[in-house]
N, C-alpha and C positions, 0 to 999 in steps of 0.2 A: 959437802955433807948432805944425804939425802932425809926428808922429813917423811916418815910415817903418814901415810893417809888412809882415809875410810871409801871406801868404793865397794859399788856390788855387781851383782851378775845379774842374769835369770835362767834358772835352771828348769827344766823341762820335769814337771811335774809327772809325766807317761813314760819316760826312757830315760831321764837322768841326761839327756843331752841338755844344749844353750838355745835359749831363744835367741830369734833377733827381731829386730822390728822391720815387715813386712811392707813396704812403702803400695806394694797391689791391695792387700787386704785391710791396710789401714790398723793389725794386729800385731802382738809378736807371733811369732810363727817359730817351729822347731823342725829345722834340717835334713832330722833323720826321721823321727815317726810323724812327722807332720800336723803336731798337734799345735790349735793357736790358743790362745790366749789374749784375753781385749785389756786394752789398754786401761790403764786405774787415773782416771783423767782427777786432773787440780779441782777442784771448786772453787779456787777464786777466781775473780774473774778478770778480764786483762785490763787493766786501770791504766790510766796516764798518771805520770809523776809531775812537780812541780819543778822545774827546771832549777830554780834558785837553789830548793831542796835540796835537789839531786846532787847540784855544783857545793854545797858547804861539805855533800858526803866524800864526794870524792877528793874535796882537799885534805882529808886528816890521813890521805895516802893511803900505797897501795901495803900489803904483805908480803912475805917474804918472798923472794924467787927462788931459794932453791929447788934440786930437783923431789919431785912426790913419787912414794911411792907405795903400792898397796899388794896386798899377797891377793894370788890368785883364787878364788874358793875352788875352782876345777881343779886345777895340777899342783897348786904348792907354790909356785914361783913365783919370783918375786915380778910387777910388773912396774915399771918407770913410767909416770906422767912424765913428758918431754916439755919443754916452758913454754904455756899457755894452753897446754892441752887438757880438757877435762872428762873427754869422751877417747878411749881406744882400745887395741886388741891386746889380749896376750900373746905376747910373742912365740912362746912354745905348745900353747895347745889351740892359739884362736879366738877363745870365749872373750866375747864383749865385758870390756868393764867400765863401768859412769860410776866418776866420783861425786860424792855425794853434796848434795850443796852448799853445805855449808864448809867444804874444804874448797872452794872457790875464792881466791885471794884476794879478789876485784870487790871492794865494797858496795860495787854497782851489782847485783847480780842479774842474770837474765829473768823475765818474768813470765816469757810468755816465749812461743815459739808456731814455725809453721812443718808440722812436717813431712816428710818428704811423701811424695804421692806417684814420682817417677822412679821406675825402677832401673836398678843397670843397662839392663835389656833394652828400655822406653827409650831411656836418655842415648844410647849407642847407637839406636834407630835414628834419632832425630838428629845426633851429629851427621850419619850417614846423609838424610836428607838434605840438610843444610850444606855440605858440602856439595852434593848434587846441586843444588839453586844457586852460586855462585856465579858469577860473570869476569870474565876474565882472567879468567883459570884455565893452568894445563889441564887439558882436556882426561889425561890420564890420572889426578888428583885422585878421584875415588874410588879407583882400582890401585892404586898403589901406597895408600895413607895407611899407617899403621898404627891403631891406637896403642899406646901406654896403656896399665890398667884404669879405668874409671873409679875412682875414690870420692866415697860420699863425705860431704865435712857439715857441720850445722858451724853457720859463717857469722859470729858476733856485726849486730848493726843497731844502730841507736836510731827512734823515729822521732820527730819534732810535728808538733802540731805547733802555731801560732796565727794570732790576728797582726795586720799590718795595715796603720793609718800612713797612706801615702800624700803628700802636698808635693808636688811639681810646677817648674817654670820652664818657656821653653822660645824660640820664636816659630812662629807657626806662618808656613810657606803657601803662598795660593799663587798657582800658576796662571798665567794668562797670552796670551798670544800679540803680537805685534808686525803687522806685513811690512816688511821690508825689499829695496829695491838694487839688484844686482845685476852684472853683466858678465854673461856665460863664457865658457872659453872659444864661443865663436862668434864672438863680439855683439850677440844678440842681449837688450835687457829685460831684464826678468822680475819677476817680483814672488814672493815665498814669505811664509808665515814662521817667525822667530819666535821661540818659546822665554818666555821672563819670569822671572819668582818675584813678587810682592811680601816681606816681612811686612808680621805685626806680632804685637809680643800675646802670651798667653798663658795660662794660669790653670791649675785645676787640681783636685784631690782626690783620692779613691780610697775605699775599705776594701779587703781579702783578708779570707783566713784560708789556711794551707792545715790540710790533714798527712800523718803520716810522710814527711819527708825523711824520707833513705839517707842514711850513711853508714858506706862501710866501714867497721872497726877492726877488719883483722891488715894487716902487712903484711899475711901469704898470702894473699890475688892479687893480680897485675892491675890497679888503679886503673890500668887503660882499659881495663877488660869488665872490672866488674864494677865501674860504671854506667859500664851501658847493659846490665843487668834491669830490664823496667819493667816484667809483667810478675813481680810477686803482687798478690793479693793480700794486703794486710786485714780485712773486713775478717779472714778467716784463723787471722790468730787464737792460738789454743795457749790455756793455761800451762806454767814451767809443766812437767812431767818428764823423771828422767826415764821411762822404759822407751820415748822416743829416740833416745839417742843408741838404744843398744844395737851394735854392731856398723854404726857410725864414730867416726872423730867428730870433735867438738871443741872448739875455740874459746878462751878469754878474749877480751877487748885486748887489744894492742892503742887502739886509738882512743884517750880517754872522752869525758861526756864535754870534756870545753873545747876541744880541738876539733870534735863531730858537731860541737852547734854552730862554731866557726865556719867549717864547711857548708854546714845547712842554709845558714847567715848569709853567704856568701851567693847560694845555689837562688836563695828568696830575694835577694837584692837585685839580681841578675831578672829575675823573674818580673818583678814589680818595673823595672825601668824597662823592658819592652812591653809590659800593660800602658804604665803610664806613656810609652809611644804613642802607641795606639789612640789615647785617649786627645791627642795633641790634633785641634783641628785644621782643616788648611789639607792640603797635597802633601805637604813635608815638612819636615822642621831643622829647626841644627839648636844648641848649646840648651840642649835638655839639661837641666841639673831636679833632682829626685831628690827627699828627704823622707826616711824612713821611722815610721814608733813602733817597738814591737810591743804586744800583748798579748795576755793568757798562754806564755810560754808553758809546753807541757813538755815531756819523752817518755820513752819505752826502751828500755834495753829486750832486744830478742835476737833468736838465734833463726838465722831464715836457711834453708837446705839447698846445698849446691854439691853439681858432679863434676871434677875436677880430672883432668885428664889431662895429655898431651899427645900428639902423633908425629910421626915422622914421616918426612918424603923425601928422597936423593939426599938422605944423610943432616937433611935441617929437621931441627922440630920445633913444634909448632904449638902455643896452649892453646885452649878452649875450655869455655863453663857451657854447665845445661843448668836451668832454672829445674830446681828438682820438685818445685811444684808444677811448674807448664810444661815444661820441656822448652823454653826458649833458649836458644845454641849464642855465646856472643863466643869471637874466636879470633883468632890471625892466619891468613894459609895465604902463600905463594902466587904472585902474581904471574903471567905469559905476556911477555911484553912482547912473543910475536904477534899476539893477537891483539896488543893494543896498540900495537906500532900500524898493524892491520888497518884497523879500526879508525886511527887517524888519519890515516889515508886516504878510506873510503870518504870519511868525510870533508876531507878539503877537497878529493876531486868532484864531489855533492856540491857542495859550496862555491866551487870556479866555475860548474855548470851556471847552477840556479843565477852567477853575476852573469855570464854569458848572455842567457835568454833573455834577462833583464833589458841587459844593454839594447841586445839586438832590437824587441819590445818597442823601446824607449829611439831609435832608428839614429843611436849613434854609434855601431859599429855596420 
């Protein structure tokens, strides 16, 4: 059964056409008489939430799933939010529609967002690039890759700020040397300097706070892909406003806020115990153990802009994102294993040189 919802358009004030939002002019912009229109920016401002907060909100659950659905003001028809979508087109005549926010079922809602500032055009450029600067790649990848459409999505992510008192223990390695006495294989003896580790145990504690730590919340991007998403700018978050979303899709959470602080938890844990490496004196160390307190747990639910595509080459396809604020490309494309098979080659017959000259040097061949 589908549920009734409220969503709007924007209509072009000079010609009766659809705006949409303009990721070049930072406006909505209208298609056909080309008139813009500036954005009606939030006044609130983008605030951190309190995490514990956040987490009693989201236990009293989510609402309903079925499908939404909202009449078109353009043409009449009927348009289907599909499950978790809150930004899309109408199917029969095109015009952008963003429901409104309060039919958003996620009792988390977004607050804040970045938006897109790459255009179709920009982001399509820069995949081309990126695949240009590839290494070890058929050579004919960029003459022959065929993109799928590039579709713009505003991609639900939770941020996490916190402080972390860390205490560590660990043993702490100091190298030192010891000459030893050996006889070569041509019965001459020798003597050579043997490397030793000296343990002594060691102790120490550190402060960090982390701003802004990423996690994705949707299950449409490939986990392997848009992880390694790293140059959004959060400093430039812009209050909710939905005329940024016109003529974008737009996502709910799929991932809620205890499962994304989880991850984040996991991301800062990871983090603190190669600090507290670091901070381990000596040459090296071995049976680190790390103990972590978190405080001034914060988050932000926002919607951050990605171009989502895919290509094809000799019948494989292949995804790829563009960071729709920089244009950073993360992707998967085909490797030439003639050329790394190549390439291994050149370098062990490098390598049986460089022993050869050695040897010879050394006047035992």
């Amino acid at each position: 059964m589908a549920e009734s919802a409220q969503s709007k358009s924007y209509p072009c004030e000079q010609c009766g056409g659809t705006l949409h939002f303009d990721p070049q002019r930072g406006s909505l912009h209208c298609r056909h008489c080309g008139a813009t229109r500036l954005v009606q920016e939030n006044a609130q401002p983008v605030a951190e939430r309190d995490l514990f907060e956040g987490l009693s909100t989201a236990a009293r659950g989510l609402g309903a799933s079925q499908l939404r659905t909202s009449r078109c003001q353009e043409c009449g028809a009927t348009v289907d939010f599909s499950e978790g979508l809150t930004a899309t087109r109408c199917a029969f005549c095109g015009s952008p529609r963003v429901l409104e926010q309060a039919e958003n079922r996620s009792l988390i809602r977004p607050g804040s967002l970045l938006p897109f500032s790459q255009s179709r055009e920009q982001s399509s450029a820069a995949f081309n690039r990126w695949l240009a600067g590839l290494w070890f790649r058929p050579s004919n990848l960029k003459h022959l890759a065929r993109i799928h459409e590039l579709v713009g999505v505003y991609v639900p992510y939770w941020t996490f700020d916190a402080e972390v008192d860390s205490r560590w223990t660990a043993e702490a390695g100091y190298y030192y040397e010891v000459e030893e006495t050996f006889t070569n294989r041509d019965g001459q003896e020798k003597t050579r300097k043997v490397r030793h580790t000296r343990w002594e145990p060691a102790d120490g504690w550190r402060h960090d706070r982390y701003d802004d730590v990423l996690v994705c919340a949707s299950r449409g991007l490939p986990p392997d892909l848009a992880n390694r998403l790293r140059t959004f700018d959060t400093t430039k978050l812009r209050a909710y406003a939905p005329e940024y979303l016109a003529g974008f899709s737009a996502e709910e959470y799929a991932i809620d806020l205890e499962r994304g602080f989880a991850h984040a938890k996991a991301s800062m844990d990871q983090s603190q115990a190669s600090r507290c490496a670091a901070d381990v004196p000596g040459d090296t160390h071995r049976k680190l153990e790390v103990q972590n307190r978190y405080s001034a747990l914060t988050f932000k639910h926002v919607l951050l802009p990605v171009w989502i595509a895919a290509y094809r080459y000799q019948d494989q396809v292949f995804r790829f994102l563009v960071n729709g604020q920089t244009g950073e490309v993360v992707g998967k494309a085909p490797y030439s294993w003639i050329k790394i098979l190549l390439t291994v080659l050149v370098s062990a017959a490098l390598l049986a040189l460089a022993y050869l000259l050695a040897r010879s040097r050394q006047g035992d061949v």
